[in-house]
C-alpha positions as CSV (number, residue, x, y, z in Angstrom):
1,X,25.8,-11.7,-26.4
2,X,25.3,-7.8,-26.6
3,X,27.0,-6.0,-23.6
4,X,26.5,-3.0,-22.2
5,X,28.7,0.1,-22.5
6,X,29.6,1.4,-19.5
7,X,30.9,4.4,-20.6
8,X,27.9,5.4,-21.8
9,X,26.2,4.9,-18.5
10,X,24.7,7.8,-16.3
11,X,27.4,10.7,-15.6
12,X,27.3,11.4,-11.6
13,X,25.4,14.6,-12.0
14,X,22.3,12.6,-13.4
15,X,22.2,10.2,-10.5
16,X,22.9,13.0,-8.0
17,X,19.6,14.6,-9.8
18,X,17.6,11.7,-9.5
19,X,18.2,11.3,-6.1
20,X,17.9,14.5,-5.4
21,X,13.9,13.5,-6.6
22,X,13.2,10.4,-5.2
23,X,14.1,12.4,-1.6
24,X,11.7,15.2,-2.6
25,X,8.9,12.6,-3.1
26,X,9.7,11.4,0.8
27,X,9.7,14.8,2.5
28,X,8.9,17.7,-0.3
29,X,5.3,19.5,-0.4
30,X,4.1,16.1,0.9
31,X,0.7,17.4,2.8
32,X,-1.9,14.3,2.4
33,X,0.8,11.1,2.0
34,X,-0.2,9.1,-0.5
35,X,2.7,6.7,-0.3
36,X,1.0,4.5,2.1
37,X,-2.2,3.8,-0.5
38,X,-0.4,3.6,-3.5
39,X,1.6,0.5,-2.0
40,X,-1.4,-0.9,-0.4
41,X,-2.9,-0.5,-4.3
42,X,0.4,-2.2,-5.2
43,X,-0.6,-5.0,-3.2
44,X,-4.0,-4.7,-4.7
45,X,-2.8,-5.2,-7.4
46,X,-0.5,-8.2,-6.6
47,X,-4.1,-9.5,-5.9
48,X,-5.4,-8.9,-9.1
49,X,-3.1,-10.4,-11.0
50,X,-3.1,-13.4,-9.2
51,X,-6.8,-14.1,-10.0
52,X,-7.2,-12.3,-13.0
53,X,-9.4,-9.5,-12.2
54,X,-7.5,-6.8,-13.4
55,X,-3.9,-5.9,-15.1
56,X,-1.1,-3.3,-15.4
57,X,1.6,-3.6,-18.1
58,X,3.5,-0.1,-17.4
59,X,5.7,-0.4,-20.9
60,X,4.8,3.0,-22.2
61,X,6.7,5.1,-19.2
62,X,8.9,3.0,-17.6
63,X,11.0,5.7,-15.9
64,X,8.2,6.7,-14.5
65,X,7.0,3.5,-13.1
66,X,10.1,2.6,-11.2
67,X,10.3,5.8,-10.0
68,X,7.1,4.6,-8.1
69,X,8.7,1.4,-7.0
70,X,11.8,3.3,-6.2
71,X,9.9,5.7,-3.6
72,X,7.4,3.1,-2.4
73,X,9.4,0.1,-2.0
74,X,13.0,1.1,-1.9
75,X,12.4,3.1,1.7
76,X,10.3,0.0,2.7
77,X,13.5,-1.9,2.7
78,X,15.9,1.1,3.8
79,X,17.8,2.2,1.1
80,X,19.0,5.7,0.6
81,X,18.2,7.1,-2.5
82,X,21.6,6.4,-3.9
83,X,21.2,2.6,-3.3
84,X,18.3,2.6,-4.7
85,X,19.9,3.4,-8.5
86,X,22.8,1.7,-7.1
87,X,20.6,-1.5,-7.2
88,X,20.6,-4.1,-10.2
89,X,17.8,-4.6,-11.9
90,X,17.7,-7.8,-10.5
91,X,18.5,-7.2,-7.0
92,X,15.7,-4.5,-7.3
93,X,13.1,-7.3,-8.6
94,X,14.1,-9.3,-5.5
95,X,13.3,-6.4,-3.1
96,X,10.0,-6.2,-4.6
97,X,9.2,-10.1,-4.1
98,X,10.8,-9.6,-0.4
99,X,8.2,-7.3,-0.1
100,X,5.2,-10.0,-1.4
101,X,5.3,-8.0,-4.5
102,X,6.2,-11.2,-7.1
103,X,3.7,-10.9,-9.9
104,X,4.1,-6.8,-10.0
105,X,8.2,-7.6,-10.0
106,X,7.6,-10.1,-13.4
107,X,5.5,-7.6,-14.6
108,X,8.5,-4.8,-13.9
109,X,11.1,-7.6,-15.7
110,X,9.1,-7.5,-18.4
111,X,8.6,-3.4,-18.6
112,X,12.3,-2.8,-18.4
113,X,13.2,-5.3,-21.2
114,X,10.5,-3.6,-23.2
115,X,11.5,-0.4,-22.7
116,X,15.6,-1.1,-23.0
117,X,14.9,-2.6,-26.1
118,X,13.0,0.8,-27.9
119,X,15.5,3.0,-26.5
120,X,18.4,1.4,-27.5
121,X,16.9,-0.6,-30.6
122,X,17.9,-3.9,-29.5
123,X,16.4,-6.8,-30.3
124,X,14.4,-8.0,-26.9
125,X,15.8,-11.5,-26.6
126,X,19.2,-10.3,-26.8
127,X,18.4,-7.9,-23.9
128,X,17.1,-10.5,-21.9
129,X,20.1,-11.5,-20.1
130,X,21.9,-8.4,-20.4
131,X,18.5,-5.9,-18.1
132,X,19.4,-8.0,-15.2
133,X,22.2,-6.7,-14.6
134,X,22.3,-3.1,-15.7
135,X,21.7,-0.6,-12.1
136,X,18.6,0.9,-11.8
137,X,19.6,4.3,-12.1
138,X,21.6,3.0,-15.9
139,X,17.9,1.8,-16.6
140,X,16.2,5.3,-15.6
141,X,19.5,6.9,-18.0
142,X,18.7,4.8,-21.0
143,X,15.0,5.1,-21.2
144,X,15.2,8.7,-21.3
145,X,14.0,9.4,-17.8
146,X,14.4,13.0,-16.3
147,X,13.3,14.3,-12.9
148,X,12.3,18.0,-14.3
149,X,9.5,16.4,-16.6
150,X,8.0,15.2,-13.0
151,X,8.7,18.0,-11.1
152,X,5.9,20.1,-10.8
153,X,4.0,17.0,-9.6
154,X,6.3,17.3,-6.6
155,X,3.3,19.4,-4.2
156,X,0.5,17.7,-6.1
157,X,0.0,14.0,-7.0
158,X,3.7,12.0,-6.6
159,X,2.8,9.3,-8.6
160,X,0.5,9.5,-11.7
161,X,0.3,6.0,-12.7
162,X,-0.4,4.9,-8.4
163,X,-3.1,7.6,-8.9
164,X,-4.8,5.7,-12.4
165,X,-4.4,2.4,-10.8
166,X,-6.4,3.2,-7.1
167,X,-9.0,4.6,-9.5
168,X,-9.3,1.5,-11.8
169,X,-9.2,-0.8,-8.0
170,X,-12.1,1.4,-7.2
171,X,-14.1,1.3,-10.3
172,X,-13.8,-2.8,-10.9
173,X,-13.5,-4.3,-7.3
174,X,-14.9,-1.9,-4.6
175,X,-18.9,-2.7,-4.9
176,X,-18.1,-6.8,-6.0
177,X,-15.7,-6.8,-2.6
178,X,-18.8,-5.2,-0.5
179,X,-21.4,-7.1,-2.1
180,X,-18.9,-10.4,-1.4
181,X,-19.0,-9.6,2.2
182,X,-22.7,-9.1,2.5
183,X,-23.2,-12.3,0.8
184,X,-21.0,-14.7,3.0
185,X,-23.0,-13.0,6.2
186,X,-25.9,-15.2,4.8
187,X,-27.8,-12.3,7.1
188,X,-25.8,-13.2,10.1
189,X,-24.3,-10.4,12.2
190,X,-20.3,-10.2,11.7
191,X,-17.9,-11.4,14.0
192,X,-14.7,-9.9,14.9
193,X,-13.3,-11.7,12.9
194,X,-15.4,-11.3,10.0
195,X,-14.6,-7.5,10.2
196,X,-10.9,-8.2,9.6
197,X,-11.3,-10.5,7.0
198,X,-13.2,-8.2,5.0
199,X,-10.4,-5.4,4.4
200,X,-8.9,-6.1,1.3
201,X,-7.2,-7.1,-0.1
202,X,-6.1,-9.3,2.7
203,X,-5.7,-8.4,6.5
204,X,-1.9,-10.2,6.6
205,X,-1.1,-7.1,4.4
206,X,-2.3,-5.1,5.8
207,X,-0.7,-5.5,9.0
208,X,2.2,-5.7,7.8
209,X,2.1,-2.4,6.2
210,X,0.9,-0.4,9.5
211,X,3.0,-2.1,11.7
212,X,6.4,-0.9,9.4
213,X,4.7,2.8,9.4
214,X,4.5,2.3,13.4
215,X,7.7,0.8,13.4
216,X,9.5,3.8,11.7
217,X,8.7,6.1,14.5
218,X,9.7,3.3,16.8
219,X,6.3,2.7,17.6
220,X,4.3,-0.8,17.6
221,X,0.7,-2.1,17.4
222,X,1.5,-3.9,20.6
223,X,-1.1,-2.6,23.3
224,X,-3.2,-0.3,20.7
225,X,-6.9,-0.9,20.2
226,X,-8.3,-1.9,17.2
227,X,-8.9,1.6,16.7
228,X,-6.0,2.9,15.8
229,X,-5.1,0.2,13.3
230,X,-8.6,0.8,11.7
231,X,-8.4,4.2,11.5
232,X,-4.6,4.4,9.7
233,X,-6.2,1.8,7.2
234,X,-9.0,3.8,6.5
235,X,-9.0,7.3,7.1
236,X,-8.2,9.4,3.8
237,X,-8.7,13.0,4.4
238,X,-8.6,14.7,1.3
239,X,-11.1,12.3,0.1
240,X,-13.4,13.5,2.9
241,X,-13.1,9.8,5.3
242,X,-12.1,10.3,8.8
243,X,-13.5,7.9,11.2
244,X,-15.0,8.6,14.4
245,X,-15.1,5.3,16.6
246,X,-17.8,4.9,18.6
247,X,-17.1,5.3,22.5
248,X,-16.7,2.0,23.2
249,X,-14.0,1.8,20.8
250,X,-11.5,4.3,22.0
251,X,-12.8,4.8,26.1
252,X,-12.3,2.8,28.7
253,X,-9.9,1.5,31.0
254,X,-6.6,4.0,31.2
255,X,-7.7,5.0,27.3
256,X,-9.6,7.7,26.2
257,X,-10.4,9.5,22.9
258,X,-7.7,11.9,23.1
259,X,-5.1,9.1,23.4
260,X,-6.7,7.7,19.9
261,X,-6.7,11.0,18.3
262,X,-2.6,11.4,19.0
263,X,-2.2,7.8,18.1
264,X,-3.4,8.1,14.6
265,X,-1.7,11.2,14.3
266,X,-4.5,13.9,14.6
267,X,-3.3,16.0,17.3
268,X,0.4,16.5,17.8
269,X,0.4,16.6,21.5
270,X,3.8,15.2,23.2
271,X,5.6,15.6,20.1
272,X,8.4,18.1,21.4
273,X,10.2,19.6,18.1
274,X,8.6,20.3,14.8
275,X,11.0,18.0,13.4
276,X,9.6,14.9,14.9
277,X,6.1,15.9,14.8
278,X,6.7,16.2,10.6
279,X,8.6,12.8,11.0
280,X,5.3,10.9,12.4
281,X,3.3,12.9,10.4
282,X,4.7,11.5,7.3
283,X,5.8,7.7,8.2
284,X,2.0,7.4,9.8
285,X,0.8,8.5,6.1
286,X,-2.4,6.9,5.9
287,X,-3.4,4.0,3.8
288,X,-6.6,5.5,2.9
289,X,-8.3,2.4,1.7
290,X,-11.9,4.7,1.8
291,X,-10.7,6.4,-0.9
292,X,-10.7,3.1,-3.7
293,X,-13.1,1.0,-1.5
294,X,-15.4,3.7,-0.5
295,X,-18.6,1.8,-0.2
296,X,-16.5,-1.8,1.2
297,X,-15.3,0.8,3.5
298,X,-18.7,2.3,4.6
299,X,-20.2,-1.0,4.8
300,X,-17.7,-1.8,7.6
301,X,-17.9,1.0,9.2
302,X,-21.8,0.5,9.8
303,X,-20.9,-3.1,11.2
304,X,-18.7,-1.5,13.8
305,X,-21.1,1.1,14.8
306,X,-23.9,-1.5,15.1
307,X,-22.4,-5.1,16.1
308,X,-21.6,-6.8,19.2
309,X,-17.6,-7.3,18.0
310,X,-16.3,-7.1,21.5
311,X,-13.2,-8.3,21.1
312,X,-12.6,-5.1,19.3
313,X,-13.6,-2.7,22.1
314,X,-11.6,-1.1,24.4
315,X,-13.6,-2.9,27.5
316,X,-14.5,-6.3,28.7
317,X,-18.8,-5.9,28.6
318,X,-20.2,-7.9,31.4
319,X,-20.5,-11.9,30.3
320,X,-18.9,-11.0,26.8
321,X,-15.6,-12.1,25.5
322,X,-13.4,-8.4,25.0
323,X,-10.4,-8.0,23.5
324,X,-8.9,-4.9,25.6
325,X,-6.1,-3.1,24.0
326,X,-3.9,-6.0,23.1
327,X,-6.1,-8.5,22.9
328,X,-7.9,-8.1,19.4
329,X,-4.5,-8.2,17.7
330,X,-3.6,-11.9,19.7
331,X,-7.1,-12.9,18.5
332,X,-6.0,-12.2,15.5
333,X,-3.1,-13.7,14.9
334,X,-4.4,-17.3,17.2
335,X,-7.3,-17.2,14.4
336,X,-4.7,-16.5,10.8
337,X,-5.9,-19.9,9.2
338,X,-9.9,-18.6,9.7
339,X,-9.4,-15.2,8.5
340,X,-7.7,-16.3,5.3
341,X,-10.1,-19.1,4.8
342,X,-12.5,-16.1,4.9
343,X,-11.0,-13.7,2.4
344,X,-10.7,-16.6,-0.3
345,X,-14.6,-17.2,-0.5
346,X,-14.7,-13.5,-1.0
347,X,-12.0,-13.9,-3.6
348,X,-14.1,-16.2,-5.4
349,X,-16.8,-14.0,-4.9
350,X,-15.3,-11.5,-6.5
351,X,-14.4,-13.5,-10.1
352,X,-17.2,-14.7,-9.7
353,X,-18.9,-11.3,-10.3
354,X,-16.0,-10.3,-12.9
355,X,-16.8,-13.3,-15.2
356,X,-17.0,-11.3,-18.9
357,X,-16.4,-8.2,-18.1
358,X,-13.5,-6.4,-20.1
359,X,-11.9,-4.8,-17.2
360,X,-10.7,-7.8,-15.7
361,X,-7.8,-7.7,-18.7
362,X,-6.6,-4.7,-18.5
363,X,-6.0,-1.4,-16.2
């Protein structure tokens, strides 16, 4: 078996550097955070793979890619930098199925062998079982990555390849997604429910992903209105998106809008240093889902401003079933099973409309 020479691993100074840039992506120049929608494209993607509507096979940078995973994912599961390239391939590959990330982890496998074996002119089988347990950051050293190639992009866009893959999401599965939700209405008006069910690309991940951004600021979804949760999924700035609920949405009881507008991070009233109001600023980065599902997006926005989804309004209406502050998130969660039986029909929906086209094989 071929083993790897250790002493001609990374020197210090080269890990040092490229930690030195995965930190810069975190806190430099940062202005509209993107990290939150490239991850949720991640998971998009996760989708995609797993019914074949579209595909990413990042063997032509691969440095560049797991610099991507290293910033998105790596702070997910709190790692400093330095753990990060620490981190075994293989360790790494678990932290991204930890994460619900297991096709886009094969995929990485796959992408590091491939790469490994060009730039050290190996033969790929024999690298095989040898990638698994090289560190990340020997990985990064072999294929030739180097933070200065990247580091004009540091006040612009972090991550080209996130940037190419939210625009191919947009492009092949934003209008089939809307016209998948329309369809399953069958002319009906949508439930609460319904609402939920139609985010993609699946309102478990969602959630998941705004309650860690809440959580890093020791926050929690607990007793916020659907509001708030709607508008950090949605709202994209620079693309132009930022929601504005309707009243019964965000006033009522001992809420008002102001309340909403500091809960999603548009006023910075009641933070008390600059330092923590830069801190909220950037864990609450939005996931800007308008900005690759724009028209799914506008079609639910017109639901909320026209339907009778009470359980998603601040106040109980006379004779209707509200859901308060808390309560739309219990519904929620009592009702999993329905909203996930939902999201498959659109899933099939979706292949459905895909069936022949040439960008369901490749990104």
């Amino acid at each position: 078996m071929l083993e790897v020479d250790h002493r001609d691993g990374p020197p210090r100074p080269y890990l040092d550097e490229v930690a030195s840039h995965i930190r810069r992506l975190a806190v430099a120049g940062r202005g509209e955070d993107v990290r939150g929608r490239n991850l949720l494209a991640l998971h998009v993607l996760e989708m995609s793979y797993a019914h074949g509507w579209l595909s990413y096979a990042p063997h032509r940078d691969v440095g560049r890619w797991l610099i991507m995973l290293l910033d998105l994912v790596g702070a997910r599961v709190g790692l400093t930098p330095e753990a990060r390239l620490e981190r075994t391939v293989d360790a790494f590959l678990e932290d991204l199925r930890d994460t619900g990330l297991r096709r886009v982890a094969d995929v990485t496998e796959a992408a590091v062998v491939s790469g490994l074996s060009r730039s050290l002119a190996w033969p790929r089988l024999a690298l095989e079982p040898v990638a698994p347990r090289l560190s990340i950051g020997a990985v990064l050293w072999h294929v030739g990555f180097h933070s200065s190639a990247y580091r004009s992009q540091v006040h612009f866009e972090k991550h080209s390849q996130g940037k190419l893959i939210r625009r191919k999401i947009g492009s092949t599965l934003d209008e089939l997604w809307a016209r998948a939700a329309r369809r399953h209405l069958n002319g009906a008006p949508p439930t609460a429910l319904y609402v939920l069910a139609a985010l993609p690309p699946a309102f478990p991940v969602i959630l998941a992903q705004v309650e860690g951004a809440l959580h890093r600021v020791d926050e929690s979804l607990e007793g916020m209105p659907f509001a708030v949760f709607y508008a950090l999924v949605t709202d994209a700035a620079r693309a132009g998106r930022r929601w504005e609920p309707p009243d019964r949405f965000v006033e009522g009881w001992a809420y008002s809008r102001d309340d909403f507008e500091r809960a999603v991070g548009r006023t910075l009233k009641g933070a008390h240093s600059r330092k923590r109001r830069y801190r909220r600023s950037v864990a609450l980065a939005e996931l800007g889902l308008s900005s690759f599902f724009p028209t799914t997006v506008a079609l639910i926005d017109g639901w909320l401003e026209g339907c009778e989804c009470s359980e998603l309004w601040i106040e109980r209406p006379e004779g209707a079933h509200a859901g308060g502050e808390a309560g739309w998130l219990e519904l929620a969660r009592a009702n999993m099973e329905a909203i996930e039986d939902l999201q498959w029909r659109f899933y099939a929906s979706v292949s459905d409309g895909l069936d022949g086209r040439p960008s369901r094989r490749a990104l």
